[in-house]
C-alpha positions in Angstrom: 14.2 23.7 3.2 15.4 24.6 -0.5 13.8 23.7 -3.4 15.8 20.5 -4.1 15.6 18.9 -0.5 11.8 19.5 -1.2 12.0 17.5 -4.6 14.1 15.0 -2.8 11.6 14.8 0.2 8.6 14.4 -1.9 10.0 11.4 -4.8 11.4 9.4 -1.7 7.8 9.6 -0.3 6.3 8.9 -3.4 8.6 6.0 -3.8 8.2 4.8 -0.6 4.0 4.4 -1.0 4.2 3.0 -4.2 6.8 0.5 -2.8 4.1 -0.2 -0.2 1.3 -0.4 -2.5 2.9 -3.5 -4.8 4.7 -5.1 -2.1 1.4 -7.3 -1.3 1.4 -8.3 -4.9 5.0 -9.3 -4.9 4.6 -10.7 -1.6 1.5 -13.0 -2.2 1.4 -12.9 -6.2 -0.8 -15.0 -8.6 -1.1 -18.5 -7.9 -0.3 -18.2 -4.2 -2.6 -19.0 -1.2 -2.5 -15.5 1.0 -1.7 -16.7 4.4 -4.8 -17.5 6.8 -3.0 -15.1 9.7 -3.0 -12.0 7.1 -6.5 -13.4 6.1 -7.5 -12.7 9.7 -5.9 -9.6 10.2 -8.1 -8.3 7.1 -11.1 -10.1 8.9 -10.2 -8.0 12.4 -8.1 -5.2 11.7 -10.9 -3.2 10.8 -13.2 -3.3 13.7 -10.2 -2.9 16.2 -8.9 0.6 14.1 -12.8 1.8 14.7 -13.0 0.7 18.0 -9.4 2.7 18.9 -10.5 5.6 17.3 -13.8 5.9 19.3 -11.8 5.1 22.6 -9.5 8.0 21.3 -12.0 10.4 20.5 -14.1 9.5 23.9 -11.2 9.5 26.0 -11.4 13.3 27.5 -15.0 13.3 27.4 -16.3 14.3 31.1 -20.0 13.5 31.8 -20.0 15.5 35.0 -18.8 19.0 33.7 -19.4 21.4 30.8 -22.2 19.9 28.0 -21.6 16.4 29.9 -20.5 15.0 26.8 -23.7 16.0 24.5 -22.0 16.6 21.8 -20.0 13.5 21.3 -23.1 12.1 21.7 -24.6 14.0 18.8 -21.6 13.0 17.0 -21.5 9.7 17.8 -25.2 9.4 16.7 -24.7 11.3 13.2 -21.7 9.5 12.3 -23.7 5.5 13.2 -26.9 7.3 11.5 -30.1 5.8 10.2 
């Protein structure tokens, strides 16, 4: 890739997040009532990303060969901590 396909590559990415970072503020600006369905995706979008990523990290865990899954467990138990 030569140096100016790079530039390009990079400003249309940066443009592209910053679009994405102000479009809420366009979208529901001052003065407006955010709708209660994107209110409830920021109540459960959350939990449901954490619990995918724990299913996704689990998912080729066996508990009948190898360390039986001991150190996921370890993981597992670090990460939730005290």
């Amino acid at each position: 890739m030569s140096p100016a396909q790079q530039v390009w590559t990079v400003g249309i990415c940066v443009l592209g997040t910053v679009a994405m970072r102000f479009l809420p503020f366009l979208a529901f600006g001052r003065g407006r009532r955010t709708p209660e369905f994107v209110r409830y995706l920021g109540r459960a979008l959350p939990a449901a990303v954490f619990g995918m990523l724990v299913v996704y990290s689990l998912k080729d865990v066996s508990l009948v060969s190898g360390g039986h899954g001991v150190p996921e467990v370890i993981g597992i138990a670090v990460t939730v901590g005290p």
